[in-house]
RODO-2510 file (C-alpha; in nm, 4 decimals, decimal comma):
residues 492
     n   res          X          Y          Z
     1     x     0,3844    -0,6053    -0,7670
     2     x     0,2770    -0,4362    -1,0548
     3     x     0,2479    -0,0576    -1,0766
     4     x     0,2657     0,1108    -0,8069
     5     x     0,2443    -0,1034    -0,5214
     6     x     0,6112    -0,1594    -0,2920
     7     x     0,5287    -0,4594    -0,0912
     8     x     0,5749    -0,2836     0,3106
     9     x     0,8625    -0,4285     0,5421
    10     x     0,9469    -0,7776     0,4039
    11     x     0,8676    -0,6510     0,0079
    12     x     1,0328    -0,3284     0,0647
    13     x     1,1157    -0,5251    -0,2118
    14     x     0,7281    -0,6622    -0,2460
    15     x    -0,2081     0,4566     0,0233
    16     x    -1,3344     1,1629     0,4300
    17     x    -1,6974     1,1876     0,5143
    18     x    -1,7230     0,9111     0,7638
    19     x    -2,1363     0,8494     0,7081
    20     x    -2,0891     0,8310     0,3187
    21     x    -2,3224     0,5637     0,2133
    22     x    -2,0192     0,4150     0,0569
    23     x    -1,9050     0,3632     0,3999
    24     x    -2,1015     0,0995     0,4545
    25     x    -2,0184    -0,2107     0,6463
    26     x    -2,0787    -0,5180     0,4596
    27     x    -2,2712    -0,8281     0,5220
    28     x    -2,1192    -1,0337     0,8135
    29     x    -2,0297    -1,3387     0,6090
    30     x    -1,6635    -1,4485     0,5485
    31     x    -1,6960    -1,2310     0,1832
    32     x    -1,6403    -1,4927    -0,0431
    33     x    -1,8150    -1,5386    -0,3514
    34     x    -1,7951    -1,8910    -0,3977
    35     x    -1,9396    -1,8562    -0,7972
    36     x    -1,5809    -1,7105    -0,8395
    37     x    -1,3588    -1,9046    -0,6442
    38     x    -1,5561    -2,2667    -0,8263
    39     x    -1,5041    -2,1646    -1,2023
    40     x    -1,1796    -2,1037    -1,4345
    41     x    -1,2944    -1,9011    -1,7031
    42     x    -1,1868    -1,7085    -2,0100
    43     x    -1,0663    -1,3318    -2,0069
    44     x    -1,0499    -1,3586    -1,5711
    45     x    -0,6942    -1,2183    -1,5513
    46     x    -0,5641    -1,3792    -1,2935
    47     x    -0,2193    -1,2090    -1,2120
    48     x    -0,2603    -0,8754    -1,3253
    49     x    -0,1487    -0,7299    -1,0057
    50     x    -0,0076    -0,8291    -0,6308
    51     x     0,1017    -0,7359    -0,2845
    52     x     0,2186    -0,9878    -0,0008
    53     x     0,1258    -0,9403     0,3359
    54     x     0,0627    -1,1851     0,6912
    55     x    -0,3182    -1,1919     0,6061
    56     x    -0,4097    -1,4390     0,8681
    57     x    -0,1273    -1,3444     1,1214
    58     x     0,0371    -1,6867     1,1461
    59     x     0,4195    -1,6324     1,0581
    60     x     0,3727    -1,7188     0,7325
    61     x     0,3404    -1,4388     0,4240
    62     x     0,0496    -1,4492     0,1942
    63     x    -0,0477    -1,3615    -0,1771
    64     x    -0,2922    -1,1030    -0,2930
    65     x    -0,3486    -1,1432    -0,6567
    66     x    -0,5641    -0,9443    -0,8472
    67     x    -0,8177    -1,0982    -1,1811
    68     x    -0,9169    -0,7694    -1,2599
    69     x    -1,1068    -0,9129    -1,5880
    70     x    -1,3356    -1,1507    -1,3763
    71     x    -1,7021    -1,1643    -1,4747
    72     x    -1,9176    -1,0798    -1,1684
    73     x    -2,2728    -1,1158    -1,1745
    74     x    -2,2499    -1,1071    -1,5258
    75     x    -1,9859    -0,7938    -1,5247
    76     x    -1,7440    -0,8518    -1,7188
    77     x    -1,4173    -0,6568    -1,5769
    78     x    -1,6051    -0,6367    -1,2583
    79     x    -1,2607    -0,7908    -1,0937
    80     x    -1,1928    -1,0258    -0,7747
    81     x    -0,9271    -1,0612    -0,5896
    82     x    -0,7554    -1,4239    -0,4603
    83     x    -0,6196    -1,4987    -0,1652
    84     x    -0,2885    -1,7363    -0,0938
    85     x    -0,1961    -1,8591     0,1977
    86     x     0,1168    -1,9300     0,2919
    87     x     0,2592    -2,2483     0,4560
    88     x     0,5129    -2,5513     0,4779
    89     x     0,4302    -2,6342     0,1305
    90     x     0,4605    -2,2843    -0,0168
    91     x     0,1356    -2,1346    -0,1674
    92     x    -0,2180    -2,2847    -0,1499
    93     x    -0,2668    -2,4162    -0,5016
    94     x    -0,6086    -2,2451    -0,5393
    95     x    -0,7516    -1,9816    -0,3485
    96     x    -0,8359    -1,9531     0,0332
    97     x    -1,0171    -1,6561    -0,0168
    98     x    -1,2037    -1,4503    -0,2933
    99     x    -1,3387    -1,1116    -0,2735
   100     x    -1,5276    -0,8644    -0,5125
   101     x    -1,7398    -0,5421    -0,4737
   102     x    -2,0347    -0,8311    -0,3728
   103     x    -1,8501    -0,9074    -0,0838
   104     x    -1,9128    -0,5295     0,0264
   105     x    -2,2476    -0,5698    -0,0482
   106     x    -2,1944    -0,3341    -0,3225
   107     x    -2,3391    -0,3845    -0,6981
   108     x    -2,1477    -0,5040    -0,9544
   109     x    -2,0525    -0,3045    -1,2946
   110     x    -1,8381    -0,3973    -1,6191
   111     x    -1,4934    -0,2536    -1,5540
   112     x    -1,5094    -0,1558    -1,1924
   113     x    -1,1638    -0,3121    -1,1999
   114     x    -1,1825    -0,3892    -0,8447
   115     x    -0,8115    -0,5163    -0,7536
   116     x    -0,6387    -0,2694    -1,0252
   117     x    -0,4672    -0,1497    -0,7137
   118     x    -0,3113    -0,3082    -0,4264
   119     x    -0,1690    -0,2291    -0,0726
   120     x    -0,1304    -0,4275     0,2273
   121     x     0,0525    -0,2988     0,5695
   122     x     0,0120    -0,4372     0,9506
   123     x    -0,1675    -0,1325     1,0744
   124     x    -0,1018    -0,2100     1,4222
   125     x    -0,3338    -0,4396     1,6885
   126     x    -0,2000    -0,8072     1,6260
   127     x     0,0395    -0,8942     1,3996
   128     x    -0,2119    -0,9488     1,1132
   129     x    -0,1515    -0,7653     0,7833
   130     x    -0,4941    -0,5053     0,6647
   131     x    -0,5215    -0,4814     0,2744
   132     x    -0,6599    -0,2378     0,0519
   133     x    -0,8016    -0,2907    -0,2634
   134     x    -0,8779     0,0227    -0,5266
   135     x    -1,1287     0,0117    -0,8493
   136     x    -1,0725     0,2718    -1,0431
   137     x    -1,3529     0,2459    -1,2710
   138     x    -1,6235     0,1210    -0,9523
   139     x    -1,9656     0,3122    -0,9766
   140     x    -1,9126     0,5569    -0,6608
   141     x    -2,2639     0,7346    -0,5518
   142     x    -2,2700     1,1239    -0,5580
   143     x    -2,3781     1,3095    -0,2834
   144     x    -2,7372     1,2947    -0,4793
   145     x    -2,7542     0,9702    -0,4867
   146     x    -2,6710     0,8737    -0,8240
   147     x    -2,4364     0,6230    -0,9239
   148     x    -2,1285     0,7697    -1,1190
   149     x    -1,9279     0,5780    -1,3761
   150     x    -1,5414     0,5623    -1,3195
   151     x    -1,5808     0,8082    -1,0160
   152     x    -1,3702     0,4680    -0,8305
   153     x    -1,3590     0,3727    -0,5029
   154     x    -1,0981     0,1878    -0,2409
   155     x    -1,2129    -0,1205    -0,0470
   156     x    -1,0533    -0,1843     0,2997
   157     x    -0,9940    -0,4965     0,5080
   158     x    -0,9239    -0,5681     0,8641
   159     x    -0,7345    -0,8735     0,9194
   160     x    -0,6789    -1,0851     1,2837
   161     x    -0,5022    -1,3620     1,3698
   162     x    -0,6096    -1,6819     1,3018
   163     x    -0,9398    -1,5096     1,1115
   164     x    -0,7735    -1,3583     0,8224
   165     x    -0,9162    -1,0656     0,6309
   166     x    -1,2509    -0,8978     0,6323
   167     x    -1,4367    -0,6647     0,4406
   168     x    -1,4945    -0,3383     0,6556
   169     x    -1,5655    -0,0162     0,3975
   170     x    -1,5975     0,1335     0,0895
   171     x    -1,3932     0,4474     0,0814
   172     x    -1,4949     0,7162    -0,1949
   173     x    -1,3738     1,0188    -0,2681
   174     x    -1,6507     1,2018    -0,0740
   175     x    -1,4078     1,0831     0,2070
   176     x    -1,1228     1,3272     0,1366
   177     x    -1,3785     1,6443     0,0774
   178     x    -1,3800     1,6107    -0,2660
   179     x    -1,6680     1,5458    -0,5216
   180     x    -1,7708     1,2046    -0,6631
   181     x    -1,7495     1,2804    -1,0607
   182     x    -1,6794     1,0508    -1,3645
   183     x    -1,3538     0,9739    -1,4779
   184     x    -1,1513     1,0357    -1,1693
   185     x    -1,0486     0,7106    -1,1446
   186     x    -0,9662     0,7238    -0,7483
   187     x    -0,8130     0,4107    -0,6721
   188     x    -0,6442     0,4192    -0,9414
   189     x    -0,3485     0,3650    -0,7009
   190     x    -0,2991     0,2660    -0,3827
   191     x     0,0291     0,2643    -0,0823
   192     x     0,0609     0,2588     0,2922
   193     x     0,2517     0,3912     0,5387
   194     x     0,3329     0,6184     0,8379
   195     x     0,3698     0,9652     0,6835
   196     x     0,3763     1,1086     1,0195
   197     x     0,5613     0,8579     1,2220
   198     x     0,3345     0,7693     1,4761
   199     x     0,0110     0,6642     1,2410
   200     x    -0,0793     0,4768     0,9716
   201     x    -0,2373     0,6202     0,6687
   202     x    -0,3530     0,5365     0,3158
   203     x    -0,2181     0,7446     0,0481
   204     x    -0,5158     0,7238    -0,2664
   205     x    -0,4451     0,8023    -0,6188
   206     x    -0,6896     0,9723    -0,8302
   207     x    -0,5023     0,9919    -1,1379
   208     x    -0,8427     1,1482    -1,3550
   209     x    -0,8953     1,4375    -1,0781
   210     x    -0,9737     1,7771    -1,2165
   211     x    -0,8025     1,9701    -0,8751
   212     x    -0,9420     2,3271    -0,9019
   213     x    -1,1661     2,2563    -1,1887
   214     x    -0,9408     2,3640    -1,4068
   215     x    -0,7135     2,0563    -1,5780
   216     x    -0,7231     1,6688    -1,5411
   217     x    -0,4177     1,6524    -1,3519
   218     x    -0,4738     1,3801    -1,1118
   219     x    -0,4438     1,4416    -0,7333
   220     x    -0,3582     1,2089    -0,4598
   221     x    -0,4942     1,2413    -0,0771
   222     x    -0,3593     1,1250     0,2052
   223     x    -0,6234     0,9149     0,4238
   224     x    -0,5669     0,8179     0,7988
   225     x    -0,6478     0,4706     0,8918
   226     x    -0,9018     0,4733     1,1658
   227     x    -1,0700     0,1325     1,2657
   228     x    -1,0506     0,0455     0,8518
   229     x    -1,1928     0,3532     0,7795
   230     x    -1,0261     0,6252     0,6306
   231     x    -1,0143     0,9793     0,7127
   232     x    -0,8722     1,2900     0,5543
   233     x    -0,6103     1,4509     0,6583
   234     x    -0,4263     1,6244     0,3557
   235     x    -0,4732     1,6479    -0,0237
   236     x    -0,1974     1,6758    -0,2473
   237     x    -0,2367     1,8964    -0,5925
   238     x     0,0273     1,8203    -0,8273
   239     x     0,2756     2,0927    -0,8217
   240     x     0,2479     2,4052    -1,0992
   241     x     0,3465     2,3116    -1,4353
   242     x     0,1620     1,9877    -1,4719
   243     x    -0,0195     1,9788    -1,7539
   244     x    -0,3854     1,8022    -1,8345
   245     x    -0,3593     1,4300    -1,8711
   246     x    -0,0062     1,3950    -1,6371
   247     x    -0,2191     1,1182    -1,4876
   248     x    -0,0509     1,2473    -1,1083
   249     x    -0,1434     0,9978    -0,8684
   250     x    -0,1117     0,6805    -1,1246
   251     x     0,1208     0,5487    -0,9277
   252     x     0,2550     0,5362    -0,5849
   253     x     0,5595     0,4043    -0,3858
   254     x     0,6038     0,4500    -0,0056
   255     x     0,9699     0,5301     0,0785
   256     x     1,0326     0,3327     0,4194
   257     x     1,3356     0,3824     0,6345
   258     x     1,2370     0,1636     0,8754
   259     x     1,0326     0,2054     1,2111
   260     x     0,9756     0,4293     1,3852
   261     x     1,1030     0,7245     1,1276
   262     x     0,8571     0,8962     0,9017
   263     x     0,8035     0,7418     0,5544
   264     x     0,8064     0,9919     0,2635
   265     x     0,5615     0,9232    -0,1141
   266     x     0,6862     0,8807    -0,4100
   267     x     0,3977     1,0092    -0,7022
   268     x     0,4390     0,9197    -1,0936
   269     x     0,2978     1,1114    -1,2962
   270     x     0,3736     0,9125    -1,6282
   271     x     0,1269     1,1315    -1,8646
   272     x     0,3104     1,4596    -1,7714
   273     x     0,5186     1,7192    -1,9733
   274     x     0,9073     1,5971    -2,0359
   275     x     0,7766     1,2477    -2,0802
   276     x     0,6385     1,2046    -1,7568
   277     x     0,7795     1,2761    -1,4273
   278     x     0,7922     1,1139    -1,0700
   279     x     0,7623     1,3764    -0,7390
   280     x     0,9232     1,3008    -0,4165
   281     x     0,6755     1,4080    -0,1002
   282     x     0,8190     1,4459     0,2272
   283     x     0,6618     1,3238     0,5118
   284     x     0,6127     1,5235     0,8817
   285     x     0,5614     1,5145     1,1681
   286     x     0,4463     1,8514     1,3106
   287     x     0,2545     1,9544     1,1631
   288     x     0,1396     1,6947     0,9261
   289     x     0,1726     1,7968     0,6012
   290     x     0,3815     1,5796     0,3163
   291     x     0,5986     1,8490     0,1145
   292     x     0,7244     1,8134    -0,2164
   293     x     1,1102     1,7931    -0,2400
   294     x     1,1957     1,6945    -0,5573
   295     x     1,0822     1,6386    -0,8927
   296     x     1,2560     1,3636    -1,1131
   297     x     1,1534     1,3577    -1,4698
   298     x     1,3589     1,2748    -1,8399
   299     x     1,3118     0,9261    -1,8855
   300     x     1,0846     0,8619    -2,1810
   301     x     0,7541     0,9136    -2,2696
   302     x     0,5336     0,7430    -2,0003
   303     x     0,8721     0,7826    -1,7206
   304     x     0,6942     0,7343    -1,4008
   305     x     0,4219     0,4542    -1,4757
   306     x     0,5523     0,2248    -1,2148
   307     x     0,7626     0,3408    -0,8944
   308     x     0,9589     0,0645    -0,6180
   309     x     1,1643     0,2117    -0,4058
   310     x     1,4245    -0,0361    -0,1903
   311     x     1,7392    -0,0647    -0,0305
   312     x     1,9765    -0,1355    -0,3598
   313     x     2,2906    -0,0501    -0,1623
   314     x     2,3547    -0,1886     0,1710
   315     x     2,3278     0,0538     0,4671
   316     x     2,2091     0,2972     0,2654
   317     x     1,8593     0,5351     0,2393
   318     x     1,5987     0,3773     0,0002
   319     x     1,6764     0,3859    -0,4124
   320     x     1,3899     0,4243    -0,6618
   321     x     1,3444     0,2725    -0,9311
   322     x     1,1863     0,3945    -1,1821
   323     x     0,9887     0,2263    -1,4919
   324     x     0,9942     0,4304    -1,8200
   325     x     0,7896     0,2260    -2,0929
   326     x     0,9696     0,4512    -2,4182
   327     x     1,3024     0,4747    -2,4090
   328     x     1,5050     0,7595    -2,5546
   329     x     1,7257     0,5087    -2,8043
   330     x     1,4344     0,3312    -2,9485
   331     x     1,1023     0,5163    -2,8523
   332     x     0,9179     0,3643    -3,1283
   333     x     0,9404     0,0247    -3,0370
   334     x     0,9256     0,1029    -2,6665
   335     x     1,0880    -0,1915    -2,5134
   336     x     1,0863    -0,0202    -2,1949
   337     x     1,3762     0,0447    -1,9486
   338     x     1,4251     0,0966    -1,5444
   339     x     1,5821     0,3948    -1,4123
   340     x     1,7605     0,3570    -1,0760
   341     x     1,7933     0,6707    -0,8567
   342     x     2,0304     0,6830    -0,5559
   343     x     1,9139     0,9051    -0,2632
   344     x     2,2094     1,1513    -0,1622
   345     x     2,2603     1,1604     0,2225
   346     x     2,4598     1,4882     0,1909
   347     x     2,1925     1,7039    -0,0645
   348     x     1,9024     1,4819     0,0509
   349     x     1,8104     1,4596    -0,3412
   350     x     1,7747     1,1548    -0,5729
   351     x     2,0970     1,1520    -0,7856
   352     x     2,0694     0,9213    -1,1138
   353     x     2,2535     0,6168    -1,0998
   354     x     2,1890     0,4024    -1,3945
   355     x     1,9415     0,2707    -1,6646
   356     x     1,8793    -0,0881    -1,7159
   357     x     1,7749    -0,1608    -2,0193
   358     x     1,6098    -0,4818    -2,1561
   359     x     1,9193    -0,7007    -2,3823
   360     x     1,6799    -0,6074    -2,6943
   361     x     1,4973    -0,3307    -2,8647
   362     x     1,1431    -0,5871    -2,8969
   363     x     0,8858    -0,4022    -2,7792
   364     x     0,9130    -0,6075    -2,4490
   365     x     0,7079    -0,4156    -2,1769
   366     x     1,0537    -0,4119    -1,9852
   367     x     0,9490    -0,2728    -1,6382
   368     x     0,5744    -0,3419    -1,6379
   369     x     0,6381    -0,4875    -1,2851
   370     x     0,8422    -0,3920    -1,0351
   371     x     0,9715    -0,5883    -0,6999
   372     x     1,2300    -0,5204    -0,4430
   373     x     1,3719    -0,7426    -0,1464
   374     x     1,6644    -0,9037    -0,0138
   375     x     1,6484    -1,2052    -0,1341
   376     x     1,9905    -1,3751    -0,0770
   377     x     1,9451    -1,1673     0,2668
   378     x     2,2804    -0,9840     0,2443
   379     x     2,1943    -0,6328     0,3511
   380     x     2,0964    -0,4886    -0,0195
   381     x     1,7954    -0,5150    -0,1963
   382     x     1,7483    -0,7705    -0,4799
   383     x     1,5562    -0,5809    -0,8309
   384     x     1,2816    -0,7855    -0,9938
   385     x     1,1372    -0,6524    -1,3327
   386     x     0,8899    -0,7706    -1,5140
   387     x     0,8567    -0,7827    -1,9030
   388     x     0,5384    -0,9508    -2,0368
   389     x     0,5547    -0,9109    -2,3955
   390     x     0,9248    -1,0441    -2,4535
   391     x     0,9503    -1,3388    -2,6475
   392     x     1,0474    -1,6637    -2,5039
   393     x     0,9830    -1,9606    -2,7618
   394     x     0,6199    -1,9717    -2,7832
   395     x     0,5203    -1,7985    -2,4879
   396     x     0,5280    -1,4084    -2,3927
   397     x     0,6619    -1,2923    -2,0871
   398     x     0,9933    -1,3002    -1,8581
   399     x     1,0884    -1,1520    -1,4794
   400     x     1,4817    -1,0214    -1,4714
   401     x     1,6002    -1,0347    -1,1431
   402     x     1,8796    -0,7484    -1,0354
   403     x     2,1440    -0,7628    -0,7407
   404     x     2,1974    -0,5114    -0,5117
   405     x     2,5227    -0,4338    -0,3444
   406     x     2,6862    -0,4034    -0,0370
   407     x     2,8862    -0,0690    -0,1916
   408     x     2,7601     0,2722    -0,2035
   409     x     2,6709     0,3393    -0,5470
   410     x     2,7427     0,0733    -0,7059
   411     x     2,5539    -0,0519    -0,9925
   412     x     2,2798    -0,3109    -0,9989
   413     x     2,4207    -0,6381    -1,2093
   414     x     2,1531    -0,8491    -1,3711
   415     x     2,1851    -1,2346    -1,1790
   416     x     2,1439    -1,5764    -1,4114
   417     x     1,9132    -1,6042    -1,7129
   418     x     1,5959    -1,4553    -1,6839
   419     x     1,2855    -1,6438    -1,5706
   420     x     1,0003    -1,7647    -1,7896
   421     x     0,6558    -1,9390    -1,7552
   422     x     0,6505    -2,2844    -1,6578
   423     x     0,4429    -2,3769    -1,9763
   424     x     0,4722    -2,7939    -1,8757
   425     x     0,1512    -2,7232    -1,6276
   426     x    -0,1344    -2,5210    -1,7665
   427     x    -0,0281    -2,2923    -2,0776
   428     x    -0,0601    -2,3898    -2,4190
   429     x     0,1682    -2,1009    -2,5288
   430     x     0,0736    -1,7686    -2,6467
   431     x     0,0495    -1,4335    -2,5090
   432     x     0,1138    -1,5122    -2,1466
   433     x     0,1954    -1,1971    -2,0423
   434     x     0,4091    -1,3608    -1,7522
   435     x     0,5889    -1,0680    -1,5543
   436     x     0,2782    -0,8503    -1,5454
   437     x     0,2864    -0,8750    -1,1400
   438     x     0,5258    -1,0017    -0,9494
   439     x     0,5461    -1,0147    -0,5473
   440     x     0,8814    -1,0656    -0,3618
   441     x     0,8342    -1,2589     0,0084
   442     x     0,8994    -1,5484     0,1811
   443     x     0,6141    -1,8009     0,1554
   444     x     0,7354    -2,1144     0,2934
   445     x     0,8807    -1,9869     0,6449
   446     x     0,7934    -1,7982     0,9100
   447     x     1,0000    -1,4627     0,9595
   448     x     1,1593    -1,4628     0,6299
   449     x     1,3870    -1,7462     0,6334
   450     x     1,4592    -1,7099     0,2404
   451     x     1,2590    -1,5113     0,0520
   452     x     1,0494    -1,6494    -0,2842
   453     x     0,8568    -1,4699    -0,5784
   454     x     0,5393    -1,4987    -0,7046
   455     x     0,4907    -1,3564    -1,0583
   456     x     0,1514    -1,3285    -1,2436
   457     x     0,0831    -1,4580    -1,5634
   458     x    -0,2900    -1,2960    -1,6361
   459     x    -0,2784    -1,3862    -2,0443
   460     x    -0,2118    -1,7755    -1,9876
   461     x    -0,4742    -2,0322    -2,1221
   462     x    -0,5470    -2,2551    -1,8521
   463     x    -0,7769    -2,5680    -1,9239
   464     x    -0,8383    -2,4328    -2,2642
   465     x    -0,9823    -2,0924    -2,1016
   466     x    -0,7239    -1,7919    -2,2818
   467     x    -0,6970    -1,5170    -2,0321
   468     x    -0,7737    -1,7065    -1,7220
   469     x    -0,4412    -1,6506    -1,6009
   470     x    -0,2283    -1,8381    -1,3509
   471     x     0,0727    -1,7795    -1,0544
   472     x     0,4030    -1,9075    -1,0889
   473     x     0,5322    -1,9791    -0,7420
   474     x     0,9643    -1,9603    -0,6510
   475     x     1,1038    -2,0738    -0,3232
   476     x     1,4393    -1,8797    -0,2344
   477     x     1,7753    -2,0284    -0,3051
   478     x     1,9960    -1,7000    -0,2764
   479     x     1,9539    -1,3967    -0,5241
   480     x     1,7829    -1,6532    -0,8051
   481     x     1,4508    -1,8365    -0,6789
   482     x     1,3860    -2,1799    -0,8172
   483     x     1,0494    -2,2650    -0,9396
   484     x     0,8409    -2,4250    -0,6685
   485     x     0,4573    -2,4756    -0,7954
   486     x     0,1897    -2,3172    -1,0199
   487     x    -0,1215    -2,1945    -0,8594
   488     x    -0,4783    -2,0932    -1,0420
   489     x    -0,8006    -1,9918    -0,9263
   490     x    -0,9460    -2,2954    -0,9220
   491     x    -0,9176    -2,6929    -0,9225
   492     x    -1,0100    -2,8778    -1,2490
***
């Protein structure tokens, strides 16, 4: 998963004016668009971003991946998002399903970077997973009518067994009482949960929000999930003290302690004063209303830009981690670094527990992607971080993986070698950008036999096409996945 999106239950380690015309309900076809799915072509990103979820309700988990650079109806940037089953044989090699803003019926625009957010969550019903899918920079319409650039919308799916996902609304901010107005980049990210314990909601990040009219904060709302649409119930301001450009709401992590307790928000604001700054919300249950409890912040310039939290330490509360692309050693040549905060059952606080740090000071993107999940299924929480600009050979791009432990605050110890692409199959070396999104499930069994990885690759040339981008596929073998297959968006 890349920014901001912790994959729910399995990927723990890997979110309202209800007669908005954005609202609407799409045509009642399957919401492919079959002129995306047939074609491998330059600049399409795929991998940029990814959740996992039990689309299709069938035992088996599924991939999301985002190709937020696809070329819709001549759009370029537009964005689609694939859809991977899962089965026997791991992955599908291309995919079952794509969607874009066409498949809402909606109109296509350059840079509506539809998939530049991810979440996906069984919402309740059958034991299909829902998704939803934010565009940041989608063409929302105002209350007059008028189309606004970057206003940014999210895109919800209902899923059923045996049927899979489909489109149901287009959620603006119009839907959370607030005004449709360029640049506030709602959707920018995207998480799901149960903030109250007994619902499911939608927690929205509108990371170019002007709360107040005043400074462009950000702002996040939280949305309740209602038949795939989504409802307001609360709007969160960032707290006072944030300055313009803090970029609140650019990412988001739900903190899950399992069912049926509340699940509290985690909020980066990676643009903010002290180099950025992450905010812990509380969530309750009467009355509903998320609080802020803490505010972690000191970890380099951009601290906050991606947020996981999981289980690190066996039968404790839920760690963050934190990404921080500048690091206090070597801030100009930002190599990145991962902050891992331990949550303290006696002060109820996130203590600091250590700072992993990439073996060298290349400007290596160290933390771009984030993943959490117990992969060698021993009670604790495996780390997976992504670094897409480290240098392997020829190639850019490599995925660390971290093991948790069965102590209490024990540190996380990096496991093997780090991973790389698998250049044999499609790329012809270059700027890969492998790591950029990485999802942590089990794709090969039902009920999470031994969890696998997929990890996103959105520079790699595939058939000659730079950029088109391409999924590396791991089936589990403990706390280090062995690579399994290589997956694209299409067969050539």
């Amino acid at each position: 998963m890349r920014s901001n999106f912790l994959l729910a239950a399995l990927l723990l380690a890997g979110c309202v004016d209800a007669s908005l015309d954005d609202s609407d309900t799409p045509p009642s076809d399957d919401g492919d668009d079959i002129s995306v799915r047939a074609v491998i072509e330059p600049n399409d990103t795929l991998g940029d971003h990814s959740v996992a979820g039990d689309f299709n309700g069938d035992g088996f988990m599924d991939l999301a991946m985002s190709a937020t650079g696809e070329t819709v109806s001549g759009k370029a940037g537009s964005g689609a998002v694939a859809i991977y089953y899962g089965s026997l044989a791991g992955l599908s090699l291309t995919p079952d399903k794509v969607y874009t803003v066409a498949s809402f019926g909606k109109t296509p625009h350059a840079a509506d970077h539809f998939g530049a957010s991810l979440a996906a969550r069984n919402m309740g019903g059958d034991q299909a997973w829902e998704l939803v899918v934010g565009a940041p920079g989608f063409w929302a319409t105002n209350a007059s009518g008028t189309a606004i650039e970057n206003s940014g919308a999210v895109f919800t799916f209902t899923a059923a067994h045996d049927v899979g996902l489909t489109p149901a609304n287009v959620i603006t901010e119009r839907a959370a009482g607030g005004s449709v107005e360029q640049n506030d980049n709602f959707g920018s990210a995207v998480a799901m949960g149960s903030y109250n314990g007994t619902t499911s909601e939608v927690a929205v990040g509108a990371s170019g929000e002007i709360p107040g009219g005043t400074l462009r904060t950000g702002w996040v709302t939280i949305m309740s999930w209602s038949g795939s649409l989504l409802v307001g119930v609360q709007n969160i301001s960032p707290p006072a003290g944030t300055i313009g450009g803090a970029l609140f709401g650019a990412s988001l992590a739900t903190i899950h302690y399992g069912s049926p307790a509340v699940d509290d928000l985690a909020i980066g604001a990676p643009g903010d004063s002290n180099g950025g700054t992450v905010h812990w919300y509380k969530g309750y249950t009467n009355p509903f209303a998320m609080m802020h409890n803490q505010t972690l912040a000191g970890g380099g310039a951009g601290f906050g830009s991606v947020i996981v939290a999981g289980t690190f330490h066996k039968g404790g509360k839920p760690d963050l981690a934190i990404t921080s692309p500048a690091t206090t050693t070597f801030p100009a040549l930002n190599p990145g670094s991962v902050i891992i905060y331990n949550q303290n059952a006696t002060s109820h606080q996130y203590d600091y527990l250590q700072q992993i740090a990439p073996p060298t000071i290349f400007p290596m993107k160290f933390g771009s992607a984030l993943a959490a999940c117990d992969l060698d299924l021993d009670g604790a929480d495996e780390l997976a971080v992504g670094a897409p600009n480290a240098a392997v050979g020829s190639t850019r791009g490599q995925v660390y993986l971290y093991q948790g432990s069965t102590g209490t605050n024990d540190l996380l110890s990096m496991q093997g070698s780090p991973l790389s692409i698998h250049v044999e199959t499609y790329s012809t070396g270059g700027f890969e950008a492998y790591g950029s999104a990485i999802a942590l499930a089990d794709f090969r069994h039902p009920m999470a036999v031994q969890p696998g990885m997929a990890v996103g690759a959105p520079g790699a040339t595939v058939h000659g096409n730079a950029n088109a981008g391409l999924i590396d596929e791991y089936t589990g073998t403990g706390a280090l996945p062995s690579y399994w297959n290589t997956h694209t968006e299409a067969a050539q």
